[in-house]
VEXDREN-2710 file (C-alpha; in Angstrom, 1 decimal):
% VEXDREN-2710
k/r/px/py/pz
1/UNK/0.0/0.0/0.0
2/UNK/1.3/3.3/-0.7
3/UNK/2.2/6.5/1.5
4/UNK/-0.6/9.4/0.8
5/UNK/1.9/12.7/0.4
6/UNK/0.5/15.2/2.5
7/UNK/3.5/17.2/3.7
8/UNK/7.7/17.6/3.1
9/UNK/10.0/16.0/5.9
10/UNK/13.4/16.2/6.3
11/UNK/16.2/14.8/8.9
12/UNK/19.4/14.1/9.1
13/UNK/21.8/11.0/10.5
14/UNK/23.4/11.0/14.0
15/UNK/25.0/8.3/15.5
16/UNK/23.5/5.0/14.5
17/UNK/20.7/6.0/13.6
18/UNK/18.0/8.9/11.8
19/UNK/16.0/12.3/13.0
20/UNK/13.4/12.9/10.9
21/UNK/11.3/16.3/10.9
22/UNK/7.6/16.5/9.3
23/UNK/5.9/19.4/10.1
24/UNK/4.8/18.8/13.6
25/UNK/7.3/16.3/15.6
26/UNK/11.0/15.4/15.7
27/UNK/11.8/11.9/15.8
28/UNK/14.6/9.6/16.2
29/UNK/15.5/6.4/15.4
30/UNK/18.8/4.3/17.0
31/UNK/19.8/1.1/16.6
32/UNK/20.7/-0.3/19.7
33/UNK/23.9/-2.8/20.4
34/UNK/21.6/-5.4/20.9
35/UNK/19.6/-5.0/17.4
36/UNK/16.3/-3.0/18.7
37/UNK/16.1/0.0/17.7
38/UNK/15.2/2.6/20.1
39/UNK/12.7/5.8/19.3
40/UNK/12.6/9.4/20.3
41/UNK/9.6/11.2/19.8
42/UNK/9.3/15.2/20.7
43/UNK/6.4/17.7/19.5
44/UNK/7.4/20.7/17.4
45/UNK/5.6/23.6/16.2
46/UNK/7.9/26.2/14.0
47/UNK/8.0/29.6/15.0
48/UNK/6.6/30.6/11.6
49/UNK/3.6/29.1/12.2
50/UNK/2.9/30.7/15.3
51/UNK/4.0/34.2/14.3
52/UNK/3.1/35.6/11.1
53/UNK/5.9/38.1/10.5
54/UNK/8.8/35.2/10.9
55/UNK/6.9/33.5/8.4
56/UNK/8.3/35.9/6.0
57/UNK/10.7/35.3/3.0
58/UNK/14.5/35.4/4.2
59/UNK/13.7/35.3/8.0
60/UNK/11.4/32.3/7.8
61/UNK/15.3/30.7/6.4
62/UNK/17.0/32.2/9.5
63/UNK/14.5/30.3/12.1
64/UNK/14.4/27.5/10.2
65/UNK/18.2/27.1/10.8
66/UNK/18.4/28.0/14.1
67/UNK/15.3/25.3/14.6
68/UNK/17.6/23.1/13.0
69/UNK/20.6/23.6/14.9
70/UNK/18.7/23.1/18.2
71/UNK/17.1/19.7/17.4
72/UNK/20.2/18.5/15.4
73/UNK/21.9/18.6/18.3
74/UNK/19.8/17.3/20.5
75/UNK/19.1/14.2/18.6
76/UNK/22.6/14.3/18.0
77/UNK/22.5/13.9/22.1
78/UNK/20.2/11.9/22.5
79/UNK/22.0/9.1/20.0
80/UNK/25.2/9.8/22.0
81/UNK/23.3/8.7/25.2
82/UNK/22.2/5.6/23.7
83/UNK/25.8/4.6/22.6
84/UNK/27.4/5.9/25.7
85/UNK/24.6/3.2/27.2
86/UNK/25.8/0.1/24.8
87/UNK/29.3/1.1/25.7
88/UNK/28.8/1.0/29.2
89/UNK/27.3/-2.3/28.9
90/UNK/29.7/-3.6/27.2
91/UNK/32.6/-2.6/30.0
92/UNK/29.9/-3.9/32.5
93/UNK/30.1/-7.6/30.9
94/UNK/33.7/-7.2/30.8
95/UNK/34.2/-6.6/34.5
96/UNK/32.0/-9.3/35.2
97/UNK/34.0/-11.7/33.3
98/UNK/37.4/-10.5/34.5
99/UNK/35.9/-11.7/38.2
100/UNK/36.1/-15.5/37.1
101/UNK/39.9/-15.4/37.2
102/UNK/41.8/-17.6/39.6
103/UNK/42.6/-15.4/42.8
104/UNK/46.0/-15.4/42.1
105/UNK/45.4/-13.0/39.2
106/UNK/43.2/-11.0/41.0
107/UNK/46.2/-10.1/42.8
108/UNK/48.4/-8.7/40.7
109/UNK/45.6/-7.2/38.0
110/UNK/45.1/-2.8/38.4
111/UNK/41.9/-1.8/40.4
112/UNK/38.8/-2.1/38.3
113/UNK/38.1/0.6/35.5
114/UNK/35.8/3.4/36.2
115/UNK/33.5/4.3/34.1
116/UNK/32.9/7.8/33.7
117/UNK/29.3/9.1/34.7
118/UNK/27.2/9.5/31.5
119/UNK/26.3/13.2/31.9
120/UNK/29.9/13.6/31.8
121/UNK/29.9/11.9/28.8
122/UNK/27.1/14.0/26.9
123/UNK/28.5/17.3/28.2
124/UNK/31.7/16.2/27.0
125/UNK/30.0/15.6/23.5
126/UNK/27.9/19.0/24.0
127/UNK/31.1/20.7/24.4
128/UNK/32.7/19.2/21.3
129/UNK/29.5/20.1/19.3
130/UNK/30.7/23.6/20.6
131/UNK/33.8/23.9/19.4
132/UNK/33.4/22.3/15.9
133/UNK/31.0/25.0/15.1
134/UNK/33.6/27.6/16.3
135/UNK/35.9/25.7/13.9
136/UNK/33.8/25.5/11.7
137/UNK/33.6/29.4/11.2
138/UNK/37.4/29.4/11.7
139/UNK/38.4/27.1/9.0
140/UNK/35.2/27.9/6.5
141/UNK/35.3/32.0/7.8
142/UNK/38.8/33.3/9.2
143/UNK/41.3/31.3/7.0
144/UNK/39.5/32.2/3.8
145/UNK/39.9/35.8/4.2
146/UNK/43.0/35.6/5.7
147/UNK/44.5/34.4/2.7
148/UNK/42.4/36.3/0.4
149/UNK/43.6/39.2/2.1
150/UNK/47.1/38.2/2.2
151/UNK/47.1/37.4/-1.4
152/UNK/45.7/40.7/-2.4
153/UNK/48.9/42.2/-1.2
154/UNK/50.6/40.3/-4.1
155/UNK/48.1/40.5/-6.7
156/UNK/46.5/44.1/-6.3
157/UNK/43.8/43.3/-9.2
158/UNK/42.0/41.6/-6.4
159/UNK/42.2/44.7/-4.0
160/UNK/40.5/46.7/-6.4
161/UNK/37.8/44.3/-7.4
162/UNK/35.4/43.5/-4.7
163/UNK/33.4/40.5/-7.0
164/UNK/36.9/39.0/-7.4
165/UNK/38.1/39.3/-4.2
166/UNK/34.8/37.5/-3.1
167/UNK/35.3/34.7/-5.6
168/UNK/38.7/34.3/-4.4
169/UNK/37.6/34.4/-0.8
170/UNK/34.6/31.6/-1.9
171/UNK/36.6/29.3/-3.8
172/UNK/39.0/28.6/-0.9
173/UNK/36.1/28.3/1.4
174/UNK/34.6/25.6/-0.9
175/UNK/38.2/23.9/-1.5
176/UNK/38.3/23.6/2.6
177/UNK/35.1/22.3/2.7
178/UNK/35.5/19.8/0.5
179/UNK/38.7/18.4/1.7
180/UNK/37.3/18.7/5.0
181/UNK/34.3/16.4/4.3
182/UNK/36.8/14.3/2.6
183/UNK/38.8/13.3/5.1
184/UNK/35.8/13.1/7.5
185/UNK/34.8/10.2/5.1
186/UNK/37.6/8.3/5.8
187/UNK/37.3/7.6/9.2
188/UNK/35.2/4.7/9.9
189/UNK/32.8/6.5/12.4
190/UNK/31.7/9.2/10.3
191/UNK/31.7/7.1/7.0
192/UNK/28.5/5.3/8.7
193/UNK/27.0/8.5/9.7
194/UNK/27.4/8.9/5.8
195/UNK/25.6/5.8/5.3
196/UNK/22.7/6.6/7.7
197/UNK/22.4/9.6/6.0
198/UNK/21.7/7.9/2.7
199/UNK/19.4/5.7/4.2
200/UNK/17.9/8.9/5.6
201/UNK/17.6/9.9/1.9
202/UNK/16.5/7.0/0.2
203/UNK/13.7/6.8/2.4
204/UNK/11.8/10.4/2.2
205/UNK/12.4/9.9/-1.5
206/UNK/10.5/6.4/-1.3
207/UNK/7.7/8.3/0.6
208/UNK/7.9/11.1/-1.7
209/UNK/7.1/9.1/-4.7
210/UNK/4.3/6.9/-2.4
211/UNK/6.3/4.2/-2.1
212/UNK/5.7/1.3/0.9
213/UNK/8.0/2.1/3.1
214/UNK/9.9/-1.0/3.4
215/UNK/13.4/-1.7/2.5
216/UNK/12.9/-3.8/-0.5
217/UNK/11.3/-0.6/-2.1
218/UNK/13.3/2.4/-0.3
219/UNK/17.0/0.2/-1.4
220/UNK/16.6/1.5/-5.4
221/UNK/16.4/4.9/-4.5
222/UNK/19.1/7.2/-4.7
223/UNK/21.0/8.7/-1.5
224/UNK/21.5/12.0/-2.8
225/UNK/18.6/14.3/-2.2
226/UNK/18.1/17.7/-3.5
227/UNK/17.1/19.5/-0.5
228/UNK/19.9/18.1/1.3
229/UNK/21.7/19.8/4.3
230/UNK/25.2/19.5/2.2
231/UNK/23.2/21.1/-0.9
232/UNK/22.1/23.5/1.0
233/UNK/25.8/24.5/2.3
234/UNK/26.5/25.1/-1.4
235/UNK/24.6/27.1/-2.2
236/UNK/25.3/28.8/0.9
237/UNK/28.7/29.4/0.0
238/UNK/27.9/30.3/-3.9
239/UNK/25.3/32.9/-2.5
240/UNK/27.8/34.1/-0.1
241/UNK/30.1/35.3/-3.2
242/UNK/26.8/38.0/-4.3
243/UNK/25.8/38.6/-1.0
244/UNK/29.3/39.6/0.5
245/UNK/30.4/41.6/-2.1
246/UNK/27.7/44.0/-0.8
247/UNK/29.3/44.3/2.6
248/UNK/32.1/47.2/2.3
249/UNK/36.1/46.2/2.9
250/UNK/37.0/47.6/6.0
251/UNK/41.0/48.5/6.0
252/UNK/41.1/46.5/9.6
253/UNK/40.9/43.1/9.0
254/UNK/39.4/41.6/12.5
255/UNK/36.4/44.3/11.5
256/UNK/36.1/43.5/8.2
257/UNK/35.6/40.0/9.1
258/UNK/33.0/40.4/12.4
259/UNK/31.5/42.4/9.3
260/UNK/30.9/39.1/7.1
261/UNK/30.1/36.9/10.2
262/UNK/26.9/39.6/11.0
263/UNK/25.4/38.3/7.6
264/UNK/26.0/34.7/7.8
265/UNK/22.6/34.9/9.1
266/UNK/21.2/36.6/6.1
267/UNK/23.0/34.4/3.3
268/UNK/21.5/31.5/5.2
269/UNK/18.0/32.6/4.8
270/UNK/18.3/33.5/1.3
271/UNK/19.9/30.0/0.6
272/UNK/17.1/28.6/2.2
273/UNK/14.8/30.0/-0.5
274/UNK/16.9/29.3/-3.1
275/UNK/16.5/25.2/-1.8
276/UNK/13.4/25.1/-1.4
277/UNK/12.7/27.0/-4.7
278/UNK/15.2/24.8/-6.8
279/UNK/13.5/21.8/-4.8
280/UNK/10.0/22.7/-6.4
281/UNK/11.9/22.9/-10.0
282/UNK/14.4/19.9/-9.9
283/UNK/12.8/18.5/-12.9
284/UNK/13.9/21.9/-14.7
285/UNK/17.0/21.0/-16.5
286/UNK/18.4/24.8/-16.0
287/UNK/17.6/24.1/-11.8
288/UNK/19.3/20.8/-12.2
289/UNK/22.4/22.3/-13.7
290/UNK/22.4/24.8/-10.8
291/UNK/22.5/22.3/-7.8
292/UNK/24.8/19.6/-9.5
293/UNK/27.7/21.1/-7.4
294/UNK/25.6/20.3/-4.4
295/UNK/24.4/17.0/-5.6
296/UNK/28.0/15.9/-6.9
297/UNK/29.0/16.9/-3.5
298/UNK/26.7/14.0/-1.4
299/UNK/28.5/11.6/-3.0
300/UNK/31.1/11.7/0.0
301/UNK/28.4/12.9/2.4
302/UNK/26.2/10.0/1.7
303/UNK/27.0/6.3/1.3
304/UNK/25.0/3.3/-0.1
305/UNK/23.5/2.0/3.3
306/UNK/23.0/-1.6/4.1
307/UNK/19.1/-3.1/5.2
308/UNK/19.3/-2.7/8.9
309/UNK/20.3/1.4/8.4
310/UNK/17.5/1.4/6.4
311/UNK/15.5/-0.4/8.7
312/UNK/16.3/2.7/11.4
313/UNK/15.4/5.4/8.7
314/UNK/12.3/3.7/8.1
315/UNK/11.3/3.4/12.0
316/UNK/12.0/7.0/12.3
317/UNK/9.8/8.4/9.2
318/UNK/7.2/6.2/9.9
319/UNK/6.8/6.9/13.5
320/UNK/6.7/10.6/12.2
321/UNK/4.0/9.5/9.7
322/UNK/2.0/8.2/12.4
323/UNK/2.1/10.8/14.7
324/UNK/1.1/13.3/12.0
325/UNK/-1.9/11.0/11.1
326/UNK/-2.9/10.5/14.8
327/UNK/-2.8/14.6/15.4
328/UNK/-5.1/14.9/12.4
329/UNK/-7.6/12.8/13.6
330/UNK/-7.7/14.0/16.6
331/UNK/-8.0/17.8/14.9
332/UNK/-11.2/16.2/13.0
333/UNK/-12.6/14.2/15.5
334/UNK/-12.1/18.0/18.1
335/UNK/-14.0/19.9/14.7
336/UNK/-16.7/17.4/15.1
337/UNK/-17.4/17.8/18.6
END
C-alpha cells in the first residue's frame, strides 16, 4: 500500500541512527547494540507558524536554521546517550567476566576501570559540538579571508575588485570544505553516519514518490537528495560570493571580518529560499544544472546504506508518519465535537 503525500520531511543521520522532521514532531531512530532499535519522539511547532511576521521570506530561512541547529543537536545527544549506554554495557560484561579469574590473578591485576558518569559523557559531547561550530567558522570564515587578504597584497587586481576578491575568498572556502568532508569520510565513524544519511535519503524519497515504506522498495532509490543539508551549504557558500560583495572592505581586518560573520545569518535565509525554490523545480534542467555542485558533493556525504540502516530510517519516518496521522484525527474528531 502506498504513502498518501500530505507534507515535506526532512532529517538528518546521527550516530547509529535517523532524525526525521515533518511538520509537527521530531523523531529519532537508533539502533541499539543489541539489534532493537530505540525511538525518540518530541512535538514541534515552528516559530513561523505561530508568528506571522517570521513566516516571512529570508527570516522564515533564519529560524528555520536556528530550529535546526537546536534539534540537530539534540538528537545528536540523544544518539550519544544511547551509545554511551551500549558502551557502558559492554565494559559492564567485561568486569564481570574479568571476576572468574583464579585469585592469584586478582592479585596482581590494576583496580577495576571506572566508568565515567554519562552526563559527563554527553557534556563532554555538547562541548565538542561547541567547538566544531567555532571551527567551523574558523576554518570555513577566518582562513578564507586571511589568505584572500594576504594574497591581495601580491596580486593588487583583487584589492581593487570587490566580486573578485569575493570569488577568491569563496573558492577557498569551498576547497576547505571539501577536503574537510573528505577526510571526515575516511574515518570509519563518520563514514556510517554517511551511510545513515543515505538511508535517511532514500527513504523520504521512497515516501515522496508513495512508495511502501519497506526496505525492498526504499533500497533503489538514490541517496543524494536535492534538498539536502550539504546542498544547501552550497549554495550557501555560492550565495555568499553575491551577498558579501555587498558588505564594504573595511581597511582592519578583524572588523572586516566580524563584518561578514553579522550576515552569515542573512545568506543562510536566502539560501534557504533558493532550496526550497530549486526543490519545487528539480525536474527543470536549468535548476538541475544549478545544484549539480551540491548533488556531486553528497556523494562523500552520503554512502550506499545496508538493510538494517534502512531499517532505522524507516522506523524513524514512519513513527513521524503516524504521529502526524494521529494529530489529524484528533484535529477532525475535536471539529466534530
Amino acid at each position: 500500500m502506498s504513502q498518501k503525500i500530505d507534507f515535506a520531511v526532512g532529517g538528518q543521520a546521527v550516530i547509529e541512527g535517523v532524525m526525521i522532521r515533518s511538520p509537527n514532531f521530531v523523531t529519532v531512530a537508533v539502533r541499539k547494540k543489541d539489534g532493537s532499535i530505540k525511538i525518540k519522539e518530541d512535538p514541534f511547532r515552528s516559530l513561523t507558524k505561530k508568528f506571522r511576521l517570521l513566516a516571512i521570506p529570508i527570516i522564515r530561512g533564519i529560524i528555520n536554521l536556528f530550529e535546526m541547529m537546536i534539534f540537530g543537536m539534540k538528537a545528536l545527544n540523544f544518539s550519544a546517550e544511547e551509545y554511551t549506554e551500549d558502551q557502558d554495557e559492554d565494559e559492564t560484561t567485561s568486569a564481570r567476566s574479568d571476576k572468574t579469574h583464579s585469585n592469584q590473578t586478582k592479585l596482581h591485576q590494576a583496580a577495576p576501570h571506572q566508568t565515567k558518569p554519562r552526563w559527563f559523557t554527553i557534556a563532554t559531547f555538547t562541548f565538542s559540538l561547541i567547538v566544531s561550530f567555532a571551527l567551523a567558522i574558523f576554518l570555513f570564515k577566518f582562513i578564507p579571508l586571511a589568505l584572500t587578504t594576504w594574497l591581495q597584497k601580491i596580486f593588487p587586481a583583487i584589492a581593487k575588485y570587490t566580486l573578485l576578491f569575493n570569488l577568491i575568498d569563496g573558492l577557498i572556502r569551498i576547497s576547505i570544505f571539501l577536503l574537510y568532508i573528505f577526510v571526515l569520510s575516511i574515518f570509519k565513524s563518520f563514514r556510517r553516519i554517511f551511510e545513515y544519511h543515505g538511508a535517511e535519503h532514500k527513504s523520504i524519497f521512497a515516501y515522496e514518490k508513495g512508495h511502501t515504506l519497506t526496505p525492498a522498495e526504499i533500497r533503489p532509490e538514490c541517496p543524494r537528495h536535492p534538498r539536502c543539508g550539504t546542498s544547501f551549504i552550497v549554495i550557501v557558500l555560492v550565495i555568499s560570493i553575491l551577498l558579501l560583495s555587498l558588505v564594504p572592505k573595511h581597511p582592519v581586518f578583524y572588523i572586516h571580518f566580524l563584518r561578514r560573520l553579522a550576515i552569515i545569518p542573512f545568506i543562510a535565509g536566502a539560501a534557504y529560499e533558493v532550496l526550497k525554490w530549486t526543490a519545487k523545480h528539480r525536474h527543470n534542467w536549468l535548476v538541475g544544472l544549478f545544484t549539480y555542485p551540491g548533488i556531486l558533493t553528497q556523494y562523500i556525504t552520503t554512502k550506499e546504506p545496508d538493510e538494517k540502516q534502512i531499517e532505522v530510517a524507516v522506523a524513524a519516518l514512519k513513527k513521524a508518519l503516524e504521529l502526524e496521522h494521529d494529530r489529524q484525527q484528533q484535529k477532525e474528531s475535536d471539529n466534530v465535537t
